[in-house]
C-alpha positions in Angstrom: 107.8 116.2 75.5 109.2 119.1 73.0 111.8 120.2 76.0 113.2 116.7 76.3 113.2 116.8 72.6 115.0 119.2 71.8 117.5 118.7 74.9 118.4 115.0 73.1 118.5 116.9 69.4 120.9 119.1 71.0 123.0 115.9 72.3 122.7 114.3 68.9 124.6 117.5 67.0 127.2 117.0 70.1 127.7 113.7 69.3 128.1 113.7 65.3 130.4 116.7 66.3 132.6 114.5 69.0 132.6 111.2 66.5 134.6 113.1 63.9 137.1 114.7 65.8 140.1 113.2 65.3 141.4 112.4 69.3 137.9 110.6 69.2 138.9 108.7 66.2 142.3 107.9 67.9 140.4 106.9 71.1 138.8 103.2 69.7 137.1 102.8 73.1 135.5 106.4 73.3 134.7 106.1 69.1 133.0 102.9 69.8 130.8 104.5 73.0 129.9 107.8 71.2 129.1 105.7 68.2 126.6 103.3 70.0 124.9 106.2 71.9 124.0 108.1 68.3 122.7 104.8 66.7 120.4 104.4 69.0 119.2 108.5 68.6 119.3 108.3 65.1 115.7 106.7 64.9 114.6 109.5 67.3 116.1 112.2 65.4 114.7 110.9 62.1 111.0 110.7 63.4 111.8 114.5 65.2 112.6 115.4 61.4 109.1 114.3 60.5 107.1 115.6 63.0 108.8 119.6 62.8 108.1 119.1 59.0 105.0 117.6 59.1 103.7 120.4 62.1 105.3 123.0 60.0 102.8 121.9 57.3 99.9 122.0 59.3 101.0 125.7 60.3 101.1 126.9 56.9 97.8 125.3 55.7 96.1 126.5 58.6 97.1 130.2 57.5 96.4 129.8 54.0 93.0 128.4 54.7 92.0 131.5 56.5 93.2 133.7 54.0 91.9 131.4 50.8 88.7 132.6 49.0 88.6 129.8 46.4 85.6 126.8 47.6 87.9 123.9 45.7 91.2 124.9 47.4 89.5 125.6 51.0 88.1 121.9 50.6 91.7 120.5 49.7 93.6 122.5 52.5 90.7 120.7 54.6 91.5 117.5 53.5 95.4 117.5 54.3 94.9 119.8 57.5 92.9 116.5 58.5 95.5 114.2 57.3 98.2 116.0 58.7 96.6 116.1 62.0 96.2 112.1 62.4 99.8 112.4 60.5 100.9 114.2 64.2 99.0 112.0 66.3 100.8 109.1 65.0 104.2 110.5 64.8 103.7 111.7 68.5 102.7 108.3 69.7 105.5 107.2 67.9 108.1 109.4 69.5 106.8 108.8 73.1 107.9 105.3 72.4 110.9 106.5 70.9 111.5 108.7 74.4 111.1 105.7 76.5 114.1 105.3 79.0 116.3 103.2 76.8 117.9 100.0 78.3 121.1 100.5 79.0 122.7 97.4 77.8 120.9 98.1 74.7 123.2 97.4 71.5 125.3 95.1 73.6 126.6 91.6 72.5 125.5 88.6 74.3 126.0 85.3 75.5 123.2 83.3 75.3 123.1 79.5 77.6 120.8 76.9 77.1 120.5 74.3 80.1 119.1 71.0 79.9 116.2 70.9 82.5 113.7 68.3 83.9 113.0 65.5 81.3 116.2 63.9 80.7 117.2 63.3 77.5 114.3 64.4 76.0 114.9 67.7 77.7 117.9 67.8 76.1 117.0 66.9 72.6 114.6 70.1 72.7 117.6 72.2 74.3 119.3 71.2 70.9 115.7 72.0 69.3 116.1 75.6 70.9 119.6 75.8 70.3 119.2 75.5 66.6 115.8 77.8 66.7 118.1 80.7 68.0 121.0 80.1 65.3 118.8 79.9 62.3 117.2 83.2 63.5 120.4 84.7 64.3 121.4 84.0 60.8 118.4 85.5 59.2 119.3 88.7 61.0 123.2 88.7 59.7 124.6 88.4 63.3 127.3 86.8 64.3 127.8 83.7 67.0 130.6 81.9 68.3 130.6 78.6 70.4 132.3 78.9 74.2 131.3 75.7 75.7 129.2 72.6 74.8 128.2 69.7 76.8 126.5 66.8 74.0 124.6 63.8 74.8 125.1 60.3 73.3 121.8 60.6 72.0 122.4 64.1 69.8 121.1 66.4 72.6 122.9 69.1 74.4 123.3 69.1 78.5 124.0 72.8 78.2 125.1 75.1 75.3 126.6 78.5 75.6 127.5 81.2 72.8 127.7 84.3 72.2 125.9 86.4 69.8 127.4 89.7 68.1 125.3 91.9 66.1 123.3 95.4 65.8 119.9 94.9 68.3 121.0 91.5 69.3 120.5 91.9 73.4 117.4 94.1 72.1 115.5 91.4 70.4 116.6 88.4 72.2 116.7 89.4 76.2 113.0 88.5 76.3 114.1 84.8 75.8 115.9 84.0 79.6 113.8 82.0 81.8 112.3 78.0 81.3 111.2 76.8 77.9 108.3 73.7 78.3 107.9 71.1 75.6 105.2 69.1 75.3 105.6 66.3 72.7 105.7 62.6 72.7 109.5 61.6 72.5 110.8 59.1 70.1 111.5 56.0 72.6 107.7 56.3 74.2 106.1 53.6 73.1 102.6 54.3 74.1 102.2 57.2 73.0 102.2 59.3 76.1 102.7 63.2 76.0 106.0 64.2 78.1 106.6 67.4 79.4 110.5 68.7 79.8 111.6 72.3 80.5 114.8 73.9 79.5 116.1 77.2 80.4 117.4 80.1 78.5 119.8 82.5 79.7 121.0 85.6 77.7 123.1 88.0 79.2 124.5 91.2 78.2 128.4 91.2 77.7 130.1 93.0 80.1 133.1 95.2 79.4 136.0 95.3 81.9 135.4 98.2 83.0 132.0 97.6 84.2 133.2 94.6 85.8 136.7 95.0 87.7 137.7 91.5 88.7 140.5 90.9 90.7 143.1 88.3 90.0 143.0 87.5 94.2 139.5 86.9 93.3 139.6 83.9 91.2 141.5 80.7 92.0 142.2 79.0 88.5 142.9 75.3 88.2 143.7 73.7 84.7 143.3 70.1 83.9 143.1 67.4 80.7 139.6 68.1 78.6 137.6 65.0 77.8 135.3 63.9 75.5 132.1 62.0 75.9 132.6 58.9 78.6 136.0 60.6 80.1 137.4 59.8 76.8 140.5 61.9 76.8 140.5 64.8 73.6 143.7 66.8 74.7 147.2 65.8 75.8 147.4 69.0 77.7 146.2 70.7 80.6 144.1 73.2 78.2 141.1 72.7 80.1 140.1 75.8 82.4 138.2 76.1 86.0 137.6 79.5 87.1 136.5 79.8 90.9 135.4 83.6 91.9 135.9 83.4 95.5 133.7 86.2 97.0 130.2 84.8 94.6 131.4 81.2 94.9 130.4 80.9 90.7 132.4 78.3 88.8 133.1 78.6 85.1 134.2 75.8 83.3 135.8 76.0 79.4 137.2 72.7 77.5 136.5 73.2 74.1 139.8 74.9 72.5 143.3 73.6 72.6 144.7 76.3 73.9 144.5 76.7 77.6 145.3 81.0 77.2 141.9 80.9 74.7 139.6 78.3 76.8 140.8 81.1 80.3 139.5 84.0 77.8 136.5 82.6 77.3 135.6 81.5 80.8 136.6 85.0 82.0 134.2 85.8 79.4 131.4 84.2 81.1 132.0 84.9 84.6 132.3 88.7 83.6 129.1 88.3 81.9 127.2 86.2 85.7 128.7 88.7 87.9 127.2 91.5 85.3 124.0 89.5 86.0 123.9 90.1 89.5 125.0 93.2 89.6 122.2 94.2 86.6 119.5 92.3 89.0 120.4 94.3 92.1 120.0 97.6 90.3 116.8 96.8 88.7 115.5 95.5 92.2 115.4 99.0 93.1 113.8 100.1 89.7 110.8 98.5 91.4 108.4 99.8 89.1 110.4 99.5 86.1 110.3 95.7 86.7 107.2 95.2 87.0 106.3 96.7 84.2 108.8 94.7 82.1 107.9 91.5 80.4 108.8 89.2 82.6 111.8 89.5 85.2 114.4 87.8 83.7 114.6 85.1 86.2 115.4 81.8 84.6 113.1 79.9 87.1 110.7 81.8 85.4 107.8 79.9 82.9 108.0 82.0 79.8 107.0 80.0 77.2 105.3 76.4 76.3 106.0 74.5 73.4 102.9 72.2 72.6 103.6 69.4 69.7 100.2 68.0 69.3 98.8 71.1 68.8 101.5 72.7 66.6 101.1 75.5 69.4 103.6 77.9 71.4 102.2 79.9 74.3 103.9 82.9 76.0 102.7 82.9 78.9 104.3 86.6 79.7 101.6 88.0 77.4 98.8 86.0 76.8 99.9 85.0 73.0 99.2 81.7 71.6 100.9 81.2 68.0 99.8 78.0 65.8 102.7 77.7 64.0 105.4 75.6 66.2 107.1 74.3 62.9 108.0 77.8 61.7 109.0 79.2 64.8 111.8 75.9 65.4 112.8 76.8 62.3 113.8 80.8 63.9 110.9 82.2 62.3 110.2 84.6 65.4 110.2 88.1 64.2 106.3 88.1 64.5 106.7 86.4 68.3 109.4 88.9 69.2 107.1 91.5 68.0 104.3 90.9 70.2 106.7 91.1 73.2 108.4 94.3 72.6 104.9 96.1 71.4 103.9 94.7 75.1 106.6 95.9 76.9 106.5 99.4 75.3 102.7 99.6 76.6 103.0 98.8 79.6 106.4 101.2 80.0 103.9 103.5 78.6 101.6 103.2 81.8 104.2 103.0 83.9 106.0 106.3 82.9 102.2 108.2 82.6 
């Protein structure tokens, strides 16, 4: 552990040595890359600090208390040798987590959809539940979002909603959250009373930079047409409506909701970077085999991550076995203590895996 230690301390001088170099400065692309990679040491090289100190400590008590004469200060050197030692243990543990292999969309914005599933419109109401869980969370964190495409229902619920999501640890906290969301509740227009279950699913993908995606303009066939509102009612005058067709996958994106044709095309582009990242991110972790099974979850949108349970004020991850009794607070984007659970999860069993 101290070799690979000290080989990333070494990488972290190199970097705060490259970031201030002024044809790094000059190079916004190369700044912003260097940049991310020594944010996410920095926590490693701040816990490094404390365990050299705290283990240079222990050193120098251990040699005083063979030389010391004096009963009273033997006893105290006793004391914080003990201390320091489950001081070390902890840091240690600490730093293996710290050493894990680290995503490597890690720090990346996202774009985050939310599908209406089975249910109907009560499926959709609690995708505008979910939709509204995720913003008010985002918001308690200081991140940013921005709307690229919304599909309403008459009745206030959302068919599908997608945004993205800008912000320091954004991908990290919320790329447990793709796969299907089940409500139980009783909806509003059941009469008797009965409990309905709906699903909806979640989607959050990593944005992808051009570089990492090359699309060819012979890939895509583009078509523009007149946006509408609810019912076909027409909203623009102009063609401003986008279709984006990438031949070779066959995926279709869609974007109506500026007036400007050139900003509705960069924001499809957007999302059809971010699918095709998707695949190509699922195809590399299919041969991480054991990396993805030790992961919480797979991803996989199909996937039954998490149930919602009205009656009983209850949410469920199913991933991990945790069952909250506080539904009210986590609709609200209360989910620091659910997100939590998850990632303490997911670093034990990376933990096994990499033992």
């Amino acid at each position: 552990m101290e070799n690979r230690l000290n080989e990333m301390m070494k990488r972290n001088s190199e970097l705060e040595s490259l970031i201030s170099q002024p044809e790094t400065i000059a190079d916004q692309q190369l700044y912003k890359k260097l940049t991310m990679e020594h944010s996410r040491l920095a926590p490693l090289a701040q816990k490094y600090n404390e365990y050299t100190k705290a283990k240079k400590t222990l050193e120098d008590d251990k040699e005083l208390l063979a030389q010391e004469t004096d009963k009273e200060m033997k006893d105290l050197l006793t004391v914080e040798i003990e201390e320091l030692e489950e001081k070390l243990e902890t840091v240690e543990e600490e730093l293996k987590i710290l050493l894990l292999p680290k995503d490597p969309n890690s720090g990346k914005d996202i774009i985050i959809e939310i599908r209406a599933g089975t249910g109907g419109e009560e499926a959709a109401l609690f995708a505008r539940d979910l939709y509204r869980m995720y913003t008010r969370y985002i918001e308690s964190r200081g991140w940013k979002t921005e709307i690229i495409s919304v599909n309403a229902t008459g009745a206030d619920g959302l068919k599908e909603m997608i945004f993205s999501v800008s912000g320091d640890d954004a991908y990290d906290n919320l790329k447990y959250e793709s796969g299907t969301h089940r409500v139980q509740r009783v909806p509003a227009t059941e009469a008797s009373g009965r409990i309905h279950t709906s699903a909806v699913t979640v989607a959050v993908l990593p944005e992808a930079e051009e570089s990492e995606v090359e699309i060819s303009p012979e890939e895509l066939r583009i078509d523009v047409y007149r946006s509408s509102g609810h019912g076909g009612q027409s909203v623009n005058t102009t063609d401003s409506a986008v279709r984006i067709t990438h031949i070779p996958s066959g995926l279709v994106v869609t974007c109506q909701d500026e007036k400007s044709q050139h900003k509705n095309k960069a924001k499809a582009l957007k999302i059809l970077r971010a699918r095709l990242f998707e695949i190509i991110e699922g195809e590399r972790m299919a041969e991480e085999s054991q990396k993805r099974r030790s992961q919480v979850g797979s991803g996989d949108r199909s996937e039954k991550i998490r149930t919602y349970n009205f009656p009983q004020s209850r949410v469920t991850d199913h991933r991990i076995g945790l069952t909250l009794h506080s539904l009210e607070t986590i609709l609200d984007g209360e989910l620091d203590d659910l997100i939590e659970e998850i990632q303490k999860y997911d670093q034990e069993q990376l933990l096994k895996a990499s033992k």
